[in-house]
C-alpha positions in Angstrom: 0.0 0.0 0.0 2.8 2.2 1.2 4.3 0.9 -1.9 1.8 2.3 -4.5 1.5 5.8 -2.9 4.7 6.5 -3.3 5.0 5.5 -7.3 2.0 7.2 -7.4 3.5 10.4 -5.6 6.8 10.1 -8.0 4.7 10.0 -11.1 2.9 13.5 -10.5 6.0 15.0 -10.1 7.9 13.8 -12.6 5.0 14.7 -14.8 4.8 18.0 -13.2 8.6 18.5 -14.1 8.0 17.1 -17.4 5.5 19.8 -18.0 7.7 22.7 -16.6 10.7 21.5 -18.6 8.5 21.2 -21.4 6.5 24.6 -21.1 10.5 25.8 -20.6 11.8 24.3 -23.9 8.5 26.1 -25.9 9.8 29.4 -24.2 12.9 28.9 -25.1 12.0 27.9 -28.6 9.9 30.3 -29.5 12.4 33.5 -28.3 15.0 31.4 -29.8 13.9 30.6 -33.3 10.3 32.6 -33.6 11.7 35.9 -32.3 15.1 35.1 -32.6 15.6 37.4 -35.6 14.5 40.4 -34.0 15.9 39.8 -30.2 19.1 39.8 -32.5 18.2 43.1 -33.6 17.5 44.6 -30.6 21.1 43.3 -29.1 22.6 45.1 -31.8 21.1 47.8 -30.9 22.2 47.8 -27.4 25.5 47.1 -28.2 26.3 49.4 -31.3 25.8 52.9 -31.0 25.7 55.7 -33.8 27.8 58.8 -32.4 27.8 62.4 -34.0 30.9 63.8 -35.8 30.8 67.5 -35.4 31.3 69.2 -39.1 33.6 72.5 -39.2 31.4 75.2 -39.3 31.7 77.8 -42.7 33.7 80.5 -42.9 32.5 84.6 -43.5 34.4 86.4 -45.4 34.7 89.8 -46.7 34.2 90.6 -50.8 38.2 90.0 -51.4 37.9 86.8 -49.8 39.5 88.0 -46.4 38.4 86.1 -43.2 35.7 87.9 -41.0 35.6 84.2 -38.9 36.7 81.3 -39.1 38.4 78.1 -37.5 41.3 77.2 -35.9 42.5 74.9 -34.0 41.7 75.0 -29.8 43.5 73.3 -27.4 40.9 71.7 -25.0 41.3 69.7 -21.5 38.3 67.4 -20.7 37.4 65.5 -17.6 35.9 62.2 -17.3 34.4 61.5 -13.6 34.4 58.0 -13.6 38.5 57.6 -14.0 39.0 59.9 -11.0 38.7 58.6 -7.6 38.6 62.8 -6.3 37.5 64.8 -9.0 38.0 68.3 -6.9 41.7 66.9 -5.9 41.8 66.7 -9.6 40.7 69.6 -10.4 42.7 71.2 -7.9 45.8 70.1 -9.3 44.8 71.4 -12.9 43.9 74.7 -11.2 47.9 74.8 -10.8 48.5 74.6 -14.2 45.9 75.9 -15.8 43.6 79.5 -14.7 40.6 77.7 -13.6 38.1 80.5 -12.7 35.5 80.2 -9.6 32.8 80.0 -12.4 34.2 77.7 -14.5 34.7 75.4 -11.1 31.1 75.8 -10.5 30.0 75.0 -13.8 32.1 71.5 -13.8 31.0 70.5 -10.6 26.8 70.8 -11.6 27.8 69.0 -14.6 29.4 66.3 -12.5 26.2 66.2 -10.9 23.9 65.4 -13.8 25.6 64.0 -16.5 26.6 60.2 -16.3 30.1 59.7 -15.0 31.7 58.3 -18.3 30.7 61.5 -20.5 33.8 63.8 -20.7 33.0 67.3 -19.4 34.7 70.4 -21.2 37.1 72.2 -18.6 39.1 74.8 -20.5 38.5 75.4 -24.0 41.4 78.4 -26.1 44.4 77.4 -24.2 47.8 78.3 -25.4 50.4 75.9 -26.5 52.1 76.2 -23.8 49.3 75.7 -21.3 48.0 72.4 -23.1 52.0 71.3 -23.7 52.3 71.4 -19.2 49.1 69.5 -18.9 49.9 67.0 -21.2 53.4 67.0 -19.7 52.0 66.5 -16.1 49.0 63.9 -17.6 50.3 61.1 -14.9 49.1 63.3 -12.1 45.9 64.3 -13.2 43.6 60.9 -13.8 40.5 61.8 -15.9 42.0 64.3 -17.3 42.1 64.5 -21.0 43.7 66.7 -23.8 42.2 67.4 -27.3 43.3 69.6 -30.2 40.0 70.2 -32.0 38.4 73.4 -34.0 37.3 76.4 -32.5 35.5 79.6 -33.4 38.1 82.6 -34.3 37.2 86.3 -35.2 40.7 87.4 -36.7 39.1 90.9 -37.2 36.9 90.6 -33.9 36.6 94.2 -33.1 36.1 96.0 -36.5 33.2 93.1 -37.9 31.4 92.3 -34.4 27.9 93.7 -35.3 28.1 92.0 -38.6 29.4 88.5 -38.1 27.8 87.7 -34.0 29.8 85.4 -32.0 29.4 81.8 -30.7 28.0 81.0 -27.7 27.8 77.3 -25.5 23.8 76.1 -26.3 21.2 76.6 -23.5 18.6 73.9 -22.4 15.5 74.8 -25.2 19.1 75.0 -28.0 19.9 71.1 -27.0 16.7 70.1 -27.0 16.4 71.3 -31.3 19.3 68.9 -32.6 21.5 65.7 -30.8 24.3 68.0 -32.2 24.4 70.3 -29.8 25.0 67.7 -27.3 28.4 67.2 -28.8 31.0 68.5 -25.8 32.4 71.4 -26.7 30.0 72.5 -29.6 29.1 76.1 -30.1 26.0 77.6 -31.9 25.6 81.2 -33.3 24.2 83.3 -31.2 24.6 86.6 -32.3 24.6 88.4 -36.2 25.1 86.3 -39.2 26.9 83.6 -36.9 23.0 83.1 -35.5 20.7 83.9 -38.7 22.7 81.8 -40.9 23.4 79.0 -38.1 22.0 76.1 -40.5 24.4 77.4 -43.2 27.3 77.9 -41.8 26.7 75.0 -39.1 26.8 72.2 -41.7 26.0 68.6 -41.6 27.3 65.7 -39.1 28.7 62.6 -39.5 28.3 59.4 -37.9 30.8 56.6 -36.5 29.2 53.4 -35.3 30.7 52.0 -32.2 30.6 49.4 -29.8 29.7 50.0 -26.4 28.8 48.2 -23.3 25.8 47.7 -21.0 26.0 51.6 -19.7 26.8 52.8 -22.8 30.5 53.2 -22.8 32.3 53.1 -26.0 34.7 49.7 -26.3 35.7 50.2 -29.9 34.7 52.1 -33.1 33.7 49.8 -35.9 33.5 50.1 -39.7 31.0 52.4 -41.6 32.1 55.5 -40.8 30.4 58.9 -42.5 32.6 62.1 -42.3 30.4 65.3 -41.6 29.9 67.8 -44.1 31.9 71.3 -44.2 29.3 74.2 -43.8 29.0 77.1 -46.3 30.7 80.0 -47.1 29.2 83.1 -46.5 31.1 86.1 -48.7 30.2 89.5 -47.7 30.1 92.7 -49.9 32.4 94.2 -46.8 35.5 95.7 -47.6 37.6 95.2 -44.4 39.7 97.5 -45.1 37.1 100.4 -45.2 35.4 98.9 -42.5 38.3 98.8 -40.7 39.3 102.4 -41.5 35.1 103.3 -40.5 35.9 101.7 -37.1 38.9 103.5 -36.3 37.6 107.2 -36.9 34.8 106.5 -35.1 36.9 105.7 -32.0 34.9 105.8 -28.8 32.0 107.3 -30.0 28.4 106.0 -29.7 28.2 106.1 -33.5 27.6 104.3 -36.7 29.0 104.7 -40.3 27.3 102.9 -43.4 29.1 102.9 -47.0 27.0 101.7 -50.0 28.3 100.8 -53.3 25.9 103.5 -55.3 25.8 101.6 -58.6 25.5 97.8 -57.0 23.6 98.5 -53.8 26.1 96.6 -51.6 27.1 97.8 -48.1 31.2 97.9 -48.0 31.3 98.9 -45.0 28.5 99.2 -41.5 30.5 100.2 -38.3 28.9 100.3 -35.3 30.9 101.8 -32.2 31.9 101.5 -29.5 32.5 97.5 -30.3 33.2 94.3 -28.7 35.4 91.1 -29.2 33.3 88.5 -30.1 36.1 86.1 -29.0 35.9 86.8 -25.7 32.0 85.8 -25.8 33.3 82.5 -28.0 35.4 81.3 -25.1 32.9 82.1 -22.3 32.7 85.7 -21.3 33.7 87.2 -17.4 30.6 88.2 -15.7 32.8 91.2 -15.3 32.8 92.3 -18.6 29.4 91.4 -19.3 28.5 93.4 -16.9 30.9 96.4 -18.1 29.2 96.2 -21.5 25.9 95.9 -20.2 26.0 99.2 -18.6 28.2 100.7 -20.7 25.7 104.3 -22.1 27.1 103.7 -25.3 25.9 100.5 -26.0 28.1 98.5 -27.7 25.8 95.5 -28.0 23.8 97.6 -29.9 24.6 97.7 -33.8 23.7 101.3 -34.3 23.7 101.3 -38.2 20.7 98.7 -38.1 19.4 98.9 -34.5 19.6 102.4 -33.6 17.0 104.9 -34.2 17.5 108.7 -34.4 15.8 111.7 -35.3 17.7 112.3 -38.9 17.7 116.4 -38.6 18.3 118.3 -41.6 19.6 115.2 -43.6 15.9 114.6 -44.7 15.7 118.4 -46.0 16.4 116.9 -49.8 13.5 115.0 -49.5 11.2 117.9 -48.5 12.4 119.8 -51.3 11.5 117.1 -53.6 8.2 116.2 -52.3 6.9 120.8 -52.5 9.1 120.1 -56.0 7.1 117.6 -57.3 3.9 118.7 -55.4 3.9 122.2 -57.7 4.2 124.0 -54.1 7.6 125.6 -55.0 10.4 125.9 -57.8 14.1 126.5 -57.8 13.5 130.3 -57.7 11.3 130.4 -54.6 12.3 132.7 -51.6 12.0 133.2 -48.6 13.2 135.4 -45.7 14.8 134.0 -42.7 15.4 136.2 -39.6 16.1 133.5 -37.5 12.7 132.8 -36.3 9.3 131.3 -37.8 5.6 132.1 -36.2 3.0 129.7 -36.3 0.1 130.7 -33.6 1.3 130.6 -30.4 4.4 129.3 -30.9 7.7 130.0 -32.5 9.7 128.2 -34.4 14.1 129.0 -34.1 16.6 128.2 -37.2 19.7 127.1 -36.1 21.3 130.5 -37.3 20.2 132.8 -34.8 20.2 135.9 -36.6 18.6 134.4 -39.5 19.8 134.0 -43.1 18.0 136.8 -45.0 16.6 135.9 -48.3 17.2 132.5 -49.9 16.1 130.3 -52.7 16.1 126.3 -52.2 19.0 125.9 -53.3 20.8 128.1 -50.9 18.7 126.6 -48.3 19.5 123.4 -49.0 23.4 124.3 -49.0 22.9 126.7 -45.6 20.1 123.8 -44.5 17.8 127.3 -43.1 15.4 126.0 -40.8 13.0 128.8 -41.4 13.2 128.5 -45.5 12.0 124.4 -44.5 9.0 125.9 -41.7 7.4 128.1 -44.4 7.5 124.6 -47.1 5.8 122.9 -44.3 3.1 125.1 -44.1 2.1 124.5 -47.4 2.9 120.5 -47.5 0.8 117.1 -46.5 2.6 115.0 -44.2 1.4 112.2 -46.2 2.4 113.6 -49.0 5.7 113.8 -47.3 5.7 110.4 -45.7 5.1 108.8 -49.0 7.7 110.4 -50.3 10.2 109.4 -47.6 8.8 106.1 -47.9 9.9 106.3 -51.5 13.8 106.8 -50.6 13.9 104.1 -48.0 12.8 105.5 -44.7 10.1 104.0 -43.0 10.9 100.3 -44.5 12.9 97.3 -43.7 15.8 96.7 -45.9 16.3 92.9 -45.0 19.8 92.5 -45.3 20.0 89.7 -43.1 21.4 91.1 -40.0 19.1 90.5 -37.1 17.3 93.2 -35.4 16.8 95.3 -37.7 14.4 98.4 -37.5 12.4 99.9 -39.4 12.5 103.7 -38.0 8.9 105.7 -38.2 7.6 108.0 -40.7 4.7 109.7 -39.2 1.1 110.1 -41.0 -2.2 111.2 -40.0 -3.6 107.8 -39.7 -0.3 106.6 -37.7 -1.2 109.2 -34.8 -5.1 108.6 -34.6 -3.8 105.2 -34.2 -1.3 105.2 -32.0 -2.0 108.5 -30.0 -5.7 108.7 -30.2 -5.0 112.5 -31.5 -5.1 114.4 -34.9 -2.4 115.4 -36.6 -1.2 119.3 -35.9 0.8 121.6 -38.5 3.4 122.3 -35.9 3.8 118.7 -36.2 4.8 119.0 -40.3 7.2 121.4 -39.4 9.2 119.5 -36.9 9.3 116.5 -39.7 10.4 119.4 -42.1 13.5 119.5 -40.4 14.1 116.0 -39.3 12.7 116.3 -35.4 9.4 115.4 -34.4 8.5 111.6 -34.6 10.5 111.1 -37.6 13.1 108.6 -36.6 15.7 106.8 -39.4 18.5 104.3 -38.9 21.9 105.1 -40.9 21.0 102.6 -42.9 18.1 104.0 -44.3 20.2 107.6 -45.0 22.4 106.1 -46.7 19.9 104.2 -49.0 18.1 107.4 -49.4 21.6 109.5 -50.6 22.6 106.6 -52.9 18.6 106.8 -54.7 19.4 111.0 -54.5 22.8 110.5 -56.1 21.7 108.1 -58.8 18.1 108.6 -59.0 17.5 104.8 -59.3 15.4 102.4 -56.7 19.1 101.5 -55.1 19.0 98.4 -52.6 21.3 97.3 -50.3 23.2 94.1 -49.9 25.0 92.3 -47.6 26.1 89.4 -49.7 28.1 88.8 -52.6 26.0 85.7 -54.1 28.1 85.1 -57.3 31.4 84.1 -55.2 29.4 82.6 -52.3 28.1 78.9 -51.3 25.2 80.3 -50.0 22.5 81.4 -52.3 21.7 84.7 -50.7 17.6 85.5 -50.6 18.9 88.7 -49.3 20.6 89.8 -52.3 19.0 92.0 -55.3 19.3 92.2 -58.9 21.2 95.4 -59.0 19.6 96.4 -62.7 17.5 99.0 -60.1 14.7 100.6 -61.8 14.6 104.3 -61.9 12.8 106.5 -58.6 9.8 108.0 -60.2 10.8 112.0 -59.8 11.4 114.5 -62.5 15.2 114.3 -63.2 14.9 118.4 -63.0 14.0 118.3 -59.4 16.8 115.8 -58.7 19.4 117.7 -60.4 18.1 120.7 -58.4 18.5 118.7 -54.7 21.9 117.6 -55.6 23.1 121.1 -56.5 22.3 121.9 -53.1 24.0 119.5 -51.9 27.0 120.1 -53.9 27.0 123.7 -52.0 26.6 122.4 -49.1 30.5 121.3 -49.6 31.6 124.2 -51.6 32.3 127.6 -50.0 30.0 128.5 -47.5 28.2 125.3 -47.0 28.2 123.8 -44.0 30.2 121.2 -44.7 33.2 123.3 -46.8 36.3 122.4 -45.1 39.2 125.0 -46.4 42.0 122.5 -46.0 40.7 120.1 -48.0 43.2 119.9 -50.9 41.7 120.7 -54.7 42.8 117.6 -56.3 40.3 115.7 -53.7 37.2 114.3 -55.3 34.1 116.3 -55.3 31.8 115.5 -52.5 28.1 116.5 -52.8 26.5 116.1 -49.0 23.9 117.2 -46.6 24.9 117.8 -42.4 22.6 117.0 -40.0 22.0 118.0 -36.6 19.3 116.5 -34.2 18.1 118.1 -30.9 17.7 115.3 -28.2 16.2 118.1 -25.6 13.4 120.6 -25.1 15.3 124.6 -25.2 12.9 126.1 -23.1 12.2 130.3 -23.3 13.9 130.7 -20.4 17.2 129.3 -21.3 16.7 131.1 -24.4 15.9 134.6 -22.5 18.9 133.9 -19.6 21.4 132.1 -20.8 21.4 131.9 -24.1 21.1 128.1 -25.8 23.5 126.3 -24.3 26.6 124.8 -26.2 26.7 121.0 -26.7 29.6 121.5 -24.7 28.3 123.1 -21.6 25.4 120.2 -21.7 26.2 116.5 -19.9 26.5 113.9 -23.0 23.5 112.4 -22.8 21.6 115.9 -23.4 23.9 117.1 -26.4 22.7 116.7 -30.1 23.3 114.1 -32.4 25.6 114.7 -35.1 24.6 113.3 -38.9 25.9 113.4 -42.5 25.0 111.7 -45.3 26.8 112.5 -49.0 27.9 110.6 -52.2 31.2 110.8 -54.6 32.3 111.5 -56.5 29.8 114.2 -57.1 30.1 114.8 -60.8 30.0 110.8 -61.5 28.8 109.2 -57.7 30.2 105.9 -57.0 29.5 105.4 -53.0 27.1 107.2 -50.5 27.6 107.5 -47.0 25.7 108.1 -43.7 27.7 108.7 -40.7 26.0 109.4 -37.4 27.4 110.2 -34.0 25.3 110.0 -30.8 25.5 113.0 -28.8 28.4 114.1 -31.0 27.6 118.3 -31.3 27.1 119.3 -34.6 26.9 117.6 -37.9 29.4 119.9 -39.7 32.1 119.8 -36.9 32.0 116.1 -36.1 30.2 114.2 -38.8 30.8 115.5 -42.3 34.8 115.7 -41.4 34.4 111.8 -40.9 32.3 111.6 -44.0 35.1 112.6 -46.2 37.3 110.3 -44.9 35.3 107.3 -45.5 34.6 108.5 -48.8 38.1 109.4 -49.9 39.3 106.0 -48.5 36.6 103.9 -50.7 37.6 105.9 -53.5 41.2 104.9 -53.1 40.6 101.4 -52.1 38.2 101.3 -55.5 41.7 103.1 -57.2 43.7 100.6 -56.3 42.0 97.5 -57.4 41.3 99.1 -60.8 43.7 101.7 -61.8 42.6 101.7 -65.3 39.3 101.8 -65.2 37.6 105.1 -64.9 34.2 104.9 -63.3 31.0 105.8 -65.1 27.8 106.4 -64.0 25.0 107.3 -66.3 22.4 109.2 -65.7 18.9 107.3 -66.5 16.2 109.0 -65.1 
């Protein structure tokens, strides 16, 4: 009895096993052969891992093929967590080699934090040769420390092209989260000027290297089927950087900006914007220090004033009110009036510039005097939306889109834009503060110069940034220069640009008696813009006070605009310095520099080729 239960007992379990084992081999069937396939797959998957190569980022260059940034090789020192027992002993020891600031220090140590241990962390990045020779050199001491000699971001011409070309800047969180790339240690992404618009140009295309790695991801060895990445574009600028060197250095200190257009092709050769920075220094990770100094800096030097900034233009704009009563009927060449320094409208009084007035002038000689009073009685008798259209017409008021970022487009008031804005009509006093560039007119340098090169060559010029014919980028930026003609009548342009050939000559405002004979004929137009209110009582007391008596922020802007050669014009220019006194005195002598130096940069690279501008209007 005993006996049979206990066969019976052995039998259940051996069929119990049996099932197990058999329920076991099915299981291990079915992953093995049904699903083996893609199990395999997946293994793969696990084990081989695509990495990113980083591609070398395009070049900018300036129309003679001159770098404006580039690449160059950077000595960089990494650090690896897990193949340091003390990291901080580590990095203590570096710190005796290498300048290891108490923000850099920080920065390792949250990275140390949140990143997995095996992913190298960048710790210095633009060391000298020396610098990474005595790390290398001292390599035994320092576990987890590693050395690379990779490519990095370099502004050869930092200062003079920093508005133009940006800098490059370590990504932030929303930057990383846009393309794998950027997790790359190390990489850089524009941030700032072309560097930034044109980041998926310039940034080109990465390869890939498969590798092996293990359970956590570490790589173990790099296996075949490699992809190299793909170099980014080109970018060749109309700059000249000789000119826009030459515009940076007479501009000094200043809060200014100079802009010089290429009449007959519409591109910018050179757009200055003082006081500057180094882009480098934001490249390689800028002091809080200095970021500070800049940010509270009056001047502004982030700021790219040709572009960004927006002033009242000031008698600059006085060619286009003579064009606009000109082709209105409200006035011909012959037309006078008397200036006595003063002009009555109701209530209030309107002041020239000249205190004790001009006496009698035609336009032309107020043009080349720039009367204030002459400009008072045309506004009298004008629209401002007559005049706004034809502002409008020569560039103010308007985007030019040449691809630098932050671009404004200034304000040219109407009727309708002050019921809108302002709730208010429109008053005639109003007219005549636009009549002489004050008011709510505002313009950047950009825009004067775009409106002198259309006065010059009385065709629908358009600037350029880009010279698409020698560049790898196709430009959508860039214009066919065959520029059709401004719709004016010819007469009444000849009549503005004798004016503003006076205003060089003797007895313009802009003559400068030392300027030698044999110089090329400059036909211009100064500018100066009040920033304050002159009250009656200042006027009664004291007298107007000079620029110079006034704290900077309270002194005039100083503006010229002008083209040359006069009798054939080949470049305009706008030059305008913040807080700067007067537009003859500070301006127009800067002008004339620019000017002369684009003509004898233009000189050089064709000595035998006269220039020749047609007149097609």
């Amino acid at each position: 009895m005993r006996y049979q239960l206990f066969s019976r007992r052995a039998l259940l379990l051996a069929g119990g096993q049996g099932l197990v084992l058999s329920a076991l081999g099915g299981r291990l069937y079915y992953l093995s052969v049904v699903e083996g396939e893609q199990y395999k797959v997946r293994a793969d998957k696990n084990r081989i891992s695509l990495r990113l190569i980083a591609p070398e980022r395009g070049d900018i260059l300036d129309r003679k093929g001159r770098k404006l940034a580039t690449n160059r090789q950077d000595f960089r020192v990494f650090l690896v967590p897990e193949q340091t027992d003390d990291s901080k002993e580590t990095l203590n020891k570096l710190g005796r080699i290498i300048d290891l600031s108490p923000r850099q220090l920080r920065r390792i140590e949250r990275q140390i934090k949140r990143q997995r241990k095996f992913v190298p962390i960048t710790v210095a990045e633009g060391l000298e040769w020396d610098e990474f020779a005595r790390v290398n050199v001292d390599a035994p001491e320092l576990p987890g420390v590693l050395t690379d000699a990779g490519l990095s971001r370099h502004y050869p011409n930092g200062n003079d092209v920093a508005h133009i070309v940006g800098y490059l800047a370590s990504p932030d969180e929303d930057d990383v989260n846009k393309n794998p790339l950027y997790q790359l240690p190390g990489f850089k992404v524009g941030k700032q000027g072309l560097e930034d618009r044109f980041e998926a140009h310039l940034r080109g295309y990465a390869g890939t290297r498969r590798v092996e790695v293990n359970s956590v991801g570490r790589e173990i060895r790099e296996l075949p089927g490699r992809q190299d990445a793909t170099f980014g574009d080109h970018l060749n600028l109309s700059i000249d950087l000789e000119l826009q060197r030459e515009a940076t250095k007479i501009l000094g200190e200043e809060a200014a900006g100079a802009v010089v257009i290429d009449i007959k092709s519409g591109e910018l050769l050179a757009l200055a914007s003082t006081p500057t920075y180094d882009p480098n220094e934001f490249t390689r990770g800028i002091s809080s220090q200095n970021w500070n100094s800049l940010l509270k800096d009056p001047r502004k030097p982030l700021v790219n004033k040709c572009v960004n900034g927006l002033y009242p233009p000031g008698s600059t704009v006085k060619m286009l009110m003579a064009l606009s009563a000109l082709e209105e009927g409200l006035v011909t060449p012959d037309t006078e009036y008397y200036c006595n320094g003063r002009h009555r409208l109701g209530d209030n009084t309107f002041h020239c510039w000249k205190r004790g007035g001009h006496g009698k002038l035609d336009l032309v000689g107020a043009i080349s005097n720039s009367c204030d009073v002459y400009f008072y009685e045309l506004a009298e008798k004008m629209d401002i939306d007559k005049i706004a259209e034809m502002a409008n017409r020569f560039g103010l008021g308007q985007l030019h889109n040449i691809g630098v970022d932050g671009e404004k487009s200034g304000l040219v008031p109407t009727r309708e834009w002050k019921e809108r804005t302002r709730r208010e009509r429109w008053q005639l006093g109003e007219t005549l503060n636009v009549s002489i560039g004050q008011g709510a007119l505002l313009a950047t340098p950009l825009q004067l110069a775009v409106m002198t090169a259309r006065i010059a060559s009385g065709k629908e010029v358009k600037p350029s940034l880009f010279m698409a014919s020698q560049s790898d980028y196709q430009d959508p930026f860039l214009y066919d220069n065959d520029f059709g003609r401004m719709r004016i009548n010819p007469l009444h342009l000849d009549i503005v640009r004798e004016g503003m050939e006076r205003v060089t000559a003797v007895r313009g405002t802009a003559f400068d008696p030392k300027r030698p004979k044999t110089a090329q004929k400059i036909a211009g137009k100064t500018g100066t813009a009040q920033v304050r209110r002159i009250t009656i009582q200042e006027r009664n007391t004291t007298g107007v006070l000079d620029n110079k008596e006034l704290p900077w922020a309270s002194r005039d802007h100083a503006l010229f605009v002008a083209y040359a050669p006069a009798e054939d014009p080949q470049f305009a220019v706008s030059i305008l310095v913040q807080h700067g006194g007067g537009g003859a005195s500070t301006a127009a002598p800067l002008g004339r520099a620019l000017l002369d130096k684009a003509a004898e940069i233009r000189a050089r690279a064709e000595p035998q080729q006269p220039s020749s501008l047609s007149e097609e209007v």
